[in-house]
N, CA and C of each residue as an Amber inpcrd file, in Angstrom:
protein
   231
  94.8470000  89.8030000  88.3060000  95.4660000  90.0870000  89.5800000
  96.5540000  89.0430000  89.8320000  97.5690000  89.4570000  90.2370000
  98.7020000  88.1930000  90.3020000  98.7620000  88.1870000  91.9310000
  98.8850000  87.0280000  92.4680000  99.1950000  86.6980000  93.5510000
  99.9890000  86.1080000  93.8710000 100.7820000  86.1980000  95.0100000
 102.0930000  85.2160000  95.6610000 101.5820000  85.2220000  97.1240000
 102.3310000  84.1840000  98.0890000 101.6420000  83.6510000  99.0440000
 102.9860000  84.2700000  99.8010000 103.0500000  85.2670000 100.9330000
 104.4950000  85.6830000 101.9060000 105.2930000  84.3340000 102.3370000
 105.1620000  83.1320000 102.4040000 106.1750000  82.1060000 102.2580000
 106.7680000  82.0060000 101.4380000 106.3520000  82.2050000  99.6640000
 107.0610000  81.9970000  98.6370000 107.7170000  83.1970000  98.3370000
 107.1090000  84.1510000  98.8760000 108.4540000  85.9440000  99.0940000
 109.3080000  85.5990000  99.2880000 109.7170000  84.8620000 101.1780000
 110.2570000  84.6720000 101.8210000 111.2590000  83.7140000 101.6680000
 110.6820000  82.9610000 100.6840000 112.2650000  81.9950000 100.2650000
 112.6300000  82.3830000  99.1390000 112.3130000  83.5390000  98.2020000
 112.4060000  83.9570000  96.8950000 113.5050000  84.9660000  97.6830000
 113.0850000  85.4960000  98.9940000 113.9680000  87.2730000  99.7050000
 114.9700000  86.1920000 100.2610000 115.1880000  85.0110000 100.3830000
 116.7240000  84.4970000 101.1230000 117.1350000  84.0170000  99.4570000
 116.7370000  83.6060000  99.1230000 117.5770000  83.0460000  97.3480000
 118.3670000  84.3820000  97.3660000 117.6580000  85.1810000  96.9060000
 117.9060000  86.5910000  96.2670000 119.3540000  87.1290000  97.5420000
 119.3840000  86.8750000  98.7900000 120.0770000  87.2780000  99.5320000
 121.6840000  86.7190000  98.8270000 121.6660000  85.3110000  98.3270000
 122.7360000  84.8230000  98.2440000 123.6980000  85.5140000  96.9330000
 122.9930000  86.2160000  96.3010000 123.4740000  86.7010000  94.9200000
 123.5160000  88.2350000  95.2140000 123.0530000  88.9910000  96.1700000
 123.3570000  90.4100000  96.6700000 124.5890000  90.5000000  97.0510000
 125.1640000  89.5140000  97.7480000 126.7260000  89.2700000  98.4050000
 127.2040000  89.8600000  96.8830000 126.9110000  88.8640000  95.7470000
 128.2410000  89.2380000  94.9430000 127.9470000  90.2360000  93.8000000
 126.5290000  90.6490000  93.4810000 126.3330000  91.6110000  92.4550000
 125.5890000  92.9510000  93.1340000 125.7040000  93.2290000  94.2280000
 125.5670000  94.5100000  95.1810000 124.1720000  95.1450000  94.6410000
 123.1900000  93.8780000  94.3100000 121.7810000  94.5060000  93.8960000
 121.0990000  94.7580000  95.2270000 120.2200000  94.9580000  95.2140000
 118.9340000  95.0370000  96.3730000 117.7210000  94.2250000  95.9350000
 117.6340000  93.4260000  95.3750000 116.7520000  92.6440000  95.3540000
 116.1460000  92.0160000  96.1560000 116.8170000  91.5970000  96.7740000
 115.9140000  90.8100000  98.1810000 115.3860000  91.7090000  99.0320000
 116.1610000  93.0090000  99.0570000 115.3240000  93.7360000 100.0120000
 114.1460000  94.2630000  99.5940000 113.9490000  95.1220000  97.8300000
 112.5940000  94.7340000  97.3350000 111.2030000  93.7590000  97.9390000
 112.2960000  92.3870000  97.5510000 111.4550000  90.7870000  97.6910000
 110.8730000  91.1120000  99.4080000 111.6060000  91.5530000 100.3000000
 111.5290000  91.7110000 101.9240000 110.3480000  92.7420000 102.1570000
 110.3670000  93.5100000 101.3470000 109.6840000  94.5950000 101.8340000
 108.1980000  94.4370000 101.2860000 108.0870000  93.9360000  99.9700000
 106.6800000  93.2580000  99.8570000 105.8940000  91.6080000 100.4470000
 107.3050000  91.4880000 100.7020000 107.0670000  90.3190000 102.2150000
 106.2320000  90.5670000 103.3360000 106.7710000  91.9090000 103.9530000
 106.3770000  93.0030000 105.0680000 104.6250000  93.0800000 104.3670000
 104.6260000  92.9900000 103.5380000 103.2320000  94.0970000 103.0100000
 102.2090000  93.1070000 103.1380000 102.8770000  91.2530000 103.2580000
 101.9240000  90.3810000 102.5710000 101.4920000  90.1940000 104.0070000
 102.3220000  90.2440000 105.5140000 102.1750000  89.3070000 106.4410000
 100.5950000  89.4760000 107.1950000  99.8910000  90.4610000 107.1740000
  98.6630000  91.2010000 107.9480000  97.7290000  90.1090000 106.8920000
  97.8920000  89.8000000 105.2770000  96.5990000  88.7600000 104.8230000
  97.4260000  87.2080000 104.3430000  98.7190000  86.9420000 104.2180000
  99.6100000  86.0720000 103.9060000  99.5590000  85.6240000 102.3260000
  99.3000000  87.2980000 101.7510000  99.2600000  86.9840000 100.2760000
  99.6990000  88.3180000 100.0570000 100.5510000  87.9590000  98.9140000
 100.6730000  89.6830000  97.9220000  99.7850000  89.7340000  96.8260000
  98.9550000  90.5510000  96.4160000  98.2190000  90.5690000  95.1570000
  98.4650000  92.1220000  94.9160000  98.7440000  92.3520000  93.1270000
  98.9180000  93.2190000  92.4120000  98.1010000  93.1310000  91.4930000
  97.4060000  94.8010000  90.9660000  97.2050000  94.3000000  89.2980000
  98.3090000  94.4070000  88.4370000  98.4100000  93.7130000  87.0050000
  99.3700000  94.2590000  86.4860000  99.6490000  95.1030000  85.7730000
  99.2430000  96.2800000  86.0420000  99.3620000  98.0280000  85.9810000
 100.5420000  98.2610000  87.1730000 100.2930000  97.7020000  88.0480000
 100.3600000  97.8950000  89.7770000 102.2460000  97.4710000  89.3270000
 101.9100000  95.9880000  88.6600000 103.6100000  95.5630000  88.9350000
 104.5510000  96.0890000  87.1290000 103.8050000  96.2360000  86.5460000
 104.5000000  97.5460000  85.3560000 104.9060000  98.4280000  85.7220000
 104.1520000  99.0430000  86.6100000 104.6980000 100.8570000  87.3240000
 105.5770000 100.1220000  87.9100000 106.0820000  99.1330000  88.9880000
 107.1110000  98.8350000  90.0110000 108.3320000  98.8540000  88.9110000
 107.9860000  97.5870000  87.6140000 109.4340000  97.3660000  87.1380000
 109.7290000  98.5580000  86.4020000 108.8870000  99.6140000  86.0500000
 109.5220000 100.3420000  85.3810000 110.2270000 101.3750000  86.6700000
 109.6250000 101.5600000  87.3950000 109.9990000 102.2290000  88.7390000
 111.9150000 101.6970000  89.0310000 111.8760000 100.5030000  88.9140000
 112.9450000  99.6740000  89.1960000 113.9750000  99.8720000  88.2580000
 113.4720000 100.4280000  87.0700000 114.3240000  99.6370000  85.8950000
 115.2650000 101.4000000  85.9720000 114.4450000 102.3270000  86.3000000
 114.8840000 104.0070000  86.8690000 116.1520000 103.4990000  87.3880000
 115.7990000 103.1260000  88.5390000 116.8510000 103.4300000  89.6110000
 118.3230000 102.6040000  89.4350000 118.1160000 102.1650000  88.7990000
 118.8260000 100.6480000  88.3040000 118.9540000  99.4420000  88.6600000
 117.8850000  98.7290000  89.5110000 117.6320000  97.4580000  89.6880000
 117.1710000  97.0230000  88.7450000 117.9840000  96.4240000  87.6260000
 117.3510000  95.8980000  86.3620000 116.8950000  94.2800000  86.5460000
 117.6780000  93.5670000  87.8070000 117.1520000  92.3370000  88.2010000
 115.7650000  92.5880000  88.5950000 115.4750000  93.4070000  89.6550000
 114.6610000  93.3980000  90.4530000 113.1720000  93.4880000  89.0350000
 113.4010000  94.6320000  88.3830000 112.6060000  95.2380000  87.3900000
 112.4080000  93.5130000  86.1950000 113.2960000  92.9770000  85.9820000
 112.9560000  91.5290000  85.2850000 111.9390000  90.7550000  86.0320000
 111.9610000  90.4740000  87.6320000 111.3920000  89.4400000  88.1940000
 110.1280000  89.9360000  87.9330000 110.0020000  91.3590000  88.1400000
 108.0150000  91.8820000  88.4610000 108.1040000  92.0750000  87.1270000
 108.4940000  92.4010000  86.2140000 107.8970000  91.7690000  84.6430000
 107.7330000  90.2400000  84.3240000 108.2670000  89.8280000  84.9050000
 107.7970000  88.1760000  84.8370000 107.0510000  88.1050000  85.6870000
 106.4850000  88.8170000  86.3600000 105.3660000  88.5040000  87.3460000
 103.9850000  89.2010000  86.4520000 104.4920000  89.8530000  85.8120000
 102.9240000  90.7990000  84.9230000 103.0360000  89.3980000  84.2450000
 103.8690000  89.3190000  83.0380000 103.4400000  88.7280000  82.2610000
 102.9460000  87.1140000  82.2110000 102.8280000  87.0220000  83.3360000
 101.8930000  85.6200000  84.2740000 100.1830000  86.1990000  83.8620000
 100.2050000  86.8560000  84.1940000  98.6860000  87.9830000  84.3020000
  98.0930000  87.4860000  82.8910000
């Protein structure tokens, strides 16, 4: 099960903000929205089935950043 703590989202979703300006990804809003998901226990936990389906989900649409970070998040697992 991989876990992140919604503080370390939250400065991972403003990093990510500064590099959306110039490569028109959505990454941070990704990073924001599983932010949203963590705040009710102040943790995100996935299995990594859970964050494989996301990056491949990601890697579709063409967030190929976004789809790198949650593969580096499986392969923590």
């Amino acid at each position: 099960m991989f876990r992140i703590s919604k503080d370390e989202l939250y400065t991972m979703m403003e990093n990510y903000k500064l590099t959306d300006v110039t490569s028109g990804n959505s990454t941070s809003t990704m990073i924001g929205d599983y932010w949203k998901k963590s705040l009710k226990t102040g943790f995100l936990e996935m299995t990594k089935i859970g964050l494989l389906r996301e990056a491949t989900r990601a890697r579709k649409n063409g967030l190929v950043e976004w789809s790198n970070l949650v593969s580096n998040w499986a392969d923590t697992i």
